[in-house]
C-alpha positions as CSV (number, residue, x, y, z in Angstrom):
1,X,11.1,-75.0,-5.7
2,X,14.0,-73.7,-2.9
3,X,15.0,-71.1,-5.4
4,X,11.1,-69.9,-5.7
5,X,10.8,-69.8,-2.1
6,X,13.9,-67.6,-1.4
7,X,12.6,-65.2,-3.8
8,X,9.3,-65.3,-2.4
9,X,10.4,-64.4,0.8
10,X,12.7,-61.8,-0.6
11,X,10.3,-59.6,-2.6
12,X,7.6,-59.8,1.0
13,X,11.1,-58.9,3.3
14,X,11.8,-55.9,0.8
15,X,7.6,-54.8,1.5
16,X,8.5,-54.9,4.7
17,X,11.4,-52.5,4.3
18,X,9.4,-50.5,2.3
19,X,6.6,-49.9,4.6
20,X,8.9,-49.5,7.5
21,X,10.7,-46.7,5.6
22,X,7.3,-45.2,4.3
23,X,6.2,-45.1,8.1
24,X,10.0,-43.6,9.1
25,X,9.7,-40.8,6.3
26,X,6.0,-39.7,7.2
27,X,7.0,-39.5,10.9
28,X,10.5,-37.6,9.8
29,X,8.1,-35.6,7.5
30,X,5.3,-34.8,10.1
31,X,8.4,-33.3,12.8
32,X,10.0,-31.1,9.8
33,X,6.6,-29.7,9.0
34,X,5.9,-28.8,12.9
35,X,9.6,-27.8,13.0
36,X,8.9,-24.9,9.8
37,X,11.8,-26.9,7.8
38,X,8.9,-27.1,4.9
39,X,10.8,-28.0,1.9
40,X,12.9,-31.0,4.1
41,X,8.9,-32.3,5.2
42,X,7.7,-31.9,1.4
43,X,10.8,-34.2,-0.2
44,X,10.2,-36.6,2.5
45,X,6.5,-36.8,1.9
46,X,7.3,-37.0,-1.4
47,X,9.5,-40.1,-1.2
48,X,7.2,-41.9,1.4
49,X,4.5,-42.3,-1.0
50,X,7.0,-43.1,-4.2
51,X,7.2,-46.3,-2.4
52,X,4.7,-47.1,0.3
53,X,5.0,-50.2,0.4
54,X,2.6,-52.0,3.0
55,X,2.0,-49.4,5.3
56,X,-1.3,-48.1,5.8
57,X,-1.2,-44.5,5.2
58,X,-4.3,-42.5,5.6
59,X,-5.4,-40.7,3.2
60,X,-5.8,-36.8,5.2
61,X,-1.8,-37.5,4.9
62,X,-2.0,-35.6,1.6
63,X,-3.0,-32.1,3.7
64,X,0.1,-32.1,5.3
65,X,1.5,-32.9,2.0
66,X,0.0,-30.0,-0.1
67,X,0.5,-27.9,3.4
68,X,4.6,-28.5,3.2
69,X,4.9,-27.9,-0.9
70,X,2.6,-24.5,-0.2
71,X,4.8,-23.5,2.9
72,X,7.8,-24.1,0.5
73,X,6.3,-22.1,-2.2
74,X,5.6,-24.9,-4.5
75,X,1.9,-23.7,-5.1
76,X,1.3,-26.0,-8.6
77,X,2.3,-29.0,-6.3
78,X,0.5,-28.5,-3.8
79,X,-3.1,-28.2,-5.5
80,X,-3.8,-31.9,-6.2
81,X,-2.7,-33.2,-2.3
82,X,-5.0,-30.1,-1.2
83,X,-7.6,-31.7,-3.8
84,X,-7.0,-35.2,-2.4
85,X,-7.3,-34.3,1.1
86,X,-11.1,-32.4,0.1
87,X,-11.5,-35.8,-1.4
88,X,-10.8,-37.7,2.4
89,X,-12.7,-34.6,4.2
90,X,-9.6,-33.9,5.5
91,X,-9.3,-30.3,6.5
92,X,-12.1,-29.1,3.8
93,X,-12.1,-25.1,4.3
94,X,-8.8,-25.2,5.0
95,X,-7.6,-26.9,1.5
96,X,-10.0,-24.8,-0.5
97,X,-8.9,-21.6,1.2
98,X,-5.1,-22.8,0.8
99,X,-5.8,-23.8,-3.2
100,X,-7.0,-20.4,-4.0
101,X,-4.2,-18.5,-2.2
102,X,-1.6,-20.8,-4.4
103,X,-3.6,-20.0,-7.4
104,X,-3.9,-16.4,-7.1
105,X,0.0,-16.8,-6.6
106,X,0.3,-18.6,-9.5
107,X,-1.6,-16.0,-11.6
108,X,-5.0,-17.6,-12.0
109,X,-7.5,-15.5,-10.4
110,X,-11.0,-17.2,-11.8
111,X,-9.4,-20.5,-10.4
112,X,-9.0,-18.7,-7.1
113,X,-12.2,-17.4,-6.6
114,X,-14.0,-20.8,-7.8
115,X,-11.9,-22.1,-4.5
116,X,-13.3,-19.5,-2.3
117,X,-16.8,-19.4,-3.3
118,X,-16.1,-23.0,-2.3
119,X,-14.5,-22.4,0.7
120,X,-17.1,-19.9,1.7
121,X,-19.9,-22.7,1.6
122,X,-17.6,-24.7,4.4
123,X,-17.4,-21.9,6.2
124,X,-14.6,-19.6,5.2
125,X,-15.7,-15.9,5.7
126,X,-14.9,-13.9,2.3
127,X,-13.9,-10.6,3.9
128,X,-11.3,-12.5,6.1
129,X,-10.0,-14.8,3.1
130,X,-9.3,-11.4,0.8
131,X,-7.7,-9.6,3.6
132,X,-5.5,-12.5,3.9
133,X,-4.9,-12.7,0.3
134,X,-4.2,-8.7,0.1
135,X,-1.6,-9.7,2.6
136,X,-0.3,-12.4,1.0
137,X,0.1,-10.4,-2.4
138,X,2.0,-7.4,-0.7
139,X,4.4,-10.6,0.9
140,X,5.0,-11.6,-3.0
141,X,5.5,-8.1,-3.9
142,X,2.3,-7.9,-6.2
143,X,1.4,-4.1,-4.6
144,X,-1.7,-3.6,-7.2
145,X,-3.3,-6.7,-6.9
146,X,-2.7,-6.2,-3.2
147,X,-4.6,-3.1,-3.0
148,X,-7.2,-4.6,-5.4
149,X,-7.7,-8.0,-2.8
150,X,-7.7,-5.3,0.6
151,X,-10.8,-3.2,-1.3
152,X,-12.5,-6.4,-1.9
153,X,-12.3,-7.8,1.8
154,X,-13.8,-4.1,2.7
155,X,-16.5,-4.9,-0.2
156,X,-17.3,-8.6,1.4
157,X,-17.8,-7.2,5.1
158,X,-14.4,-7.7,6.5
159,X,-15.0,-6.6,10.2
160,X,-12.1,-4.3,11.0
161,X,-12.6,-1.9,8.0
162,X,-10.0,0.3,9.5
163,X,-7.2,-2.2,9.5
164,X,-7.6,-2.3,5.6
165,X,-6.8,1.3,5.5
166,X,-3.3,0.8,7.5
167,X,-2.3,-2.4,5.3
168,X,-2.9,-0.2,2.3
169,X,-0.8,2.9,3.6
170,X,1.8,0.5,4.1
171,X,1.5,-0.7,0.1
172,X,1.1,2.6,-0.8
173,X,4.3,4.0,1.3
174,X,6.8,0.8,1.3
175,X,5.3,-1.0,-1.9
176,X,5.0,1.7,-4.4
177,X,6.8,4.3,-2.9
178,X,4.0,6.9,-3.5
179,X,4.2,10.6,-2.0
180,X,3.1,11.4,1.1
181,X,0.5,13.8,0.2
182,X,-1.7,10.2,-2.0
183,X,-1.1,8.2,1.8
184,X,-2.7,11.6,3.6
185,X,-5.6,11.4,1.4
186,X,-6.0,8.0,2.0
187,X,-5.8,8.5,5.9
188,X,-7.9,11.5,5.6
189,X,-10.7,9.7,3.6
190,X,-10.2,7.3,6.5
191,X,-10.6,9.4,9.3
192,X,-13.9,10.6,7.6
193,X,-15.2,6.9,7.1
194,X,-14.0,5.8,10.9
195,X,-13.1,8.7,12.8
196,X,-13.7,6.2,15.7
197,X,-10.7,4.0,14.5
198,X,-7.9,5.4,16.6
199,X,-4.8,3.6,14.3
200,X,-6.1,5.9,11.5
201,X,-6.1,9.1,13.7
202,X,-2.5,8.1,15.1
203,X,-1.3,7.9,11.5
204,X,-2.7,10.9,10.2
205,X,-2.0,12.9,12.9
206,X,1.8,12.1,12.8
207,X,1.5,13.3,9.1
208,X,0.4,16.5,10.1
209,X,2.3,16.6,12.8
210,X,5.9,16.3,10.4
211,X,4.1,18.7,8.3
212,X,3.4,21.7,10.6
213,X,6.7,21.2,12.7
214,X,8.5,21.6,9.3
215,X,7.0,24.7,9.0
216,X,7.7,25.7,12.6
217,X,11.2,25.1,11.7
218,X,11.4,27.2,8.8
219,X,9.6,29.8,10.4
220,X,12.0,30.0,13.1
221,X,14.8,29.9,11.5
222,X,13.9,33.0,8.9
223,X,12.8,35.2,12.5
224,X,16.0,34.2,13.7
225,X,18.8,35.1,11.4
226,X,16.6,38.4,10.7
227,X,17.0,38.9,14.5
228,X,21.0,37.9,14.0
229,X,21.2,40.7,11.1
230,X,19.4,43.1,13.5
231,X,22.1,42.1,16.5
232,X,25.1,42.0,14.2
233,X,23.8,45.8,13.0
234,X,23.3,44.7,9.3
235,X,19.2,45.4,9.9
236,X,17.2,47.4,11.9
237,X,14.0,46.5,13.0
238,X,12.7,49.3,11.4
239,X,13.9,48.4,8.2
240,X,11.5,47.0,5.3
241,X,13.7,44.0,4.5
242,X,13.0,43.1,8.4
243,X,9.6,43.8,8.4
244,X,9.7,41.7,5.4
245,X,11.3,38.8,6.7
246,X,9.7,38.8,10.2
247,X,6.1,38.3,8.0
248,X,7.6,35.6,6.0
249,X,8.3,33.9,9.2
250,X,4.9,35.0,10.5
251,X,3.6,33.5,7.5
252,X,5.0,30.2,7.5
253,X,4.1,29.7,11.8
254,X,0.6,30.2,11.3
255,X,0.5,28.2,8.3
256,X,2.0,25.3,10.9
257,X,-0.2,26.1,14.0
258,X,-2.9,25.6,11.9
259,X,-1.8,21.9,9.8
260,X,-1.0,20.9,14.0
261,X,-4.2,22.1,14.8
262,X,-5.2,19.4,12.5
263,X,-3.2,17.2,14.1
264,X,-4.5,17.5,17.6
265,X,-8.0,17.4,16.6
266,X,-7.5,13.9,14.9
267,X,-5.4,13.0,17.5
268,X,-5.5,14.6,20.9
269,X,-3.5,12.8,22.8
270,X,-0.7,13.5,20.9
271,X,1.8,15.2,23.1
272,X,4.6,16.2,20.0
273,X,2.0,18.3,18.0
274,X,0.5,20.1,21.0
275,X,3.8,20.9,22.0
276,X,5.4,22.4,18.9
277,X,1.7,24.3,18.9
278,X,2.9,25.5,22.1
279,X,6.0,26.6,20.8
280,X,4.8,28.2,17.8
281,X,2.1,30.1,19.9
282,X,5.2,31.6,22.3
283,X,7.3,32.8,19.1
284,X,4.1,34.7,17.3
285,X,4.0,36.2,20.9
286,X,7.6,37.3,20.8
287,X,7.3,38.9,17.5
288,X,3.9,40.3,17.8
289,X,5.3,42.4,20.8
């Protein structure tokens, strides 16, 4: 009878432990997760509820559960705590927006958009959840589906239409490394859709800007050695080689005055374009005399 009561009180002692060291973990687990250490909170969720012994643990515990193995981009772990914590009414919109986004990481694009939908009827706004997930895609290097996600948030009524444009110059230029005259377009299509939105104007305009002080360069440079052969005796101003070099250079100015005309009427404030246009409009003086 002794030997039945020692064990007795053994196997309630070790509950004890147990739910002492469930409730220690959880606390240990909650500090990591507010301290950004996710993978540290997720293992010591994870060990908490292998053996919770008595402690009372709520179950809106399992958001912060699926919330540390998402952080630590464990996305098929996450989904059923994010399902559980629906379950409690634990941070609904939330869980739904955060099971999509792991899905659409995870490749499964109809299982995202059945969260979304759900999440929309909690609240979630679609426009704002695509943009996110555009952002999110370009993060995971996915540049297509990126692009793909940004249109959609435009097609759902995402409110800053102009935004989308920048985040997908910066996919087109850093993602996919794609020439400079496919990111004009797109700023110039821009421009023409929101020629109130003054990031889009800023951007465009430094494109023209590079463009037409390349040619400014260039067309200095060919009026100035022709002026260096003319100085050195090897031309004369009256010869046809000069005459043809100085309406090369000619050519090449005016071809730039007019891209930074562009520039300026996009963007007027900016000071870079209005003064190489200054400087181009002094050297057609010059040579014109």
């Amino acid at each position: 009878m002794r030997k039945l009561f020692v064990t007795f009180f053994l196997s309630v002692a070790g509950v004890a432990v147990y739910a002492q060291d469930a409730a220690t973990l959880i606390s240990e687990a909650n500090a990591a997760l507010t301290a950004k250490k996710y993978a540290d909170a997720y293992a010591k969720y994870q060990k908490a509820m292998a053996n919770p012994g008595d402690a009372e643990i709520p179950a809106s515990i399992n958001y912060n559960i699926g919330l540390a193995a998402y952080k630590a981009k464990k996305y098929a772990d996450c989904i059923p705590y994010f399902t559980k914590a629906i379950a409690a009414k634990a941070n609904v919109k939330d869980s739904y927006e955060n099971i999509g986004f792991s899905n659409l990481l995870l490749g499964k694009t109809d299982a995202a958009e059945a969260a979304f939908t759900e999440a929309a009827k909690v609240g979630s706004k679609k426009g704002t959840l695509y943009q996110n997930c555009g952002v999110m895609l370009y993060n995971d290097k996915k540049y297509d589906l990126s692009l793909q996600y940004f249109d959609k948030a435009v097609a759902a009524g995402y409110d800053k239409p102009g935004d989308i444009v920048i985040q997908k110059k910066v996919v087109l230029e850093k993602g996919l490394n794609k020439p400079v005259d496919e990111i004009k377009q797109l700023l110039i299509d821009g421009n023409k859709k929101y020629p109130a939105d003054k990031k889009i104007a800023t951007n465009l305009a430094k494109i023209y800007f590079t463009e037409g002080n390349d040619l400014y360069v260039k067309g200095a440079k060919i009026f100035n050695d022709a002026a260096d052969k003319t100085k050195s005796g090897a031309l004369k101003i009256t010869d046809d080689a000069y005459k043809s070099e100085v309406a090369k250079a000619k050519t090449e100015l005016t071809k730039g005055q007019s891209i930074l005309a562009e520039a300026l009427k996009v963007d007027p404030s900016n000071a870079n374009a209005k003064s190489v246009s200054d400087a181009i409009k002094d050297l057609l003086a010059t040579i014109n005399k």
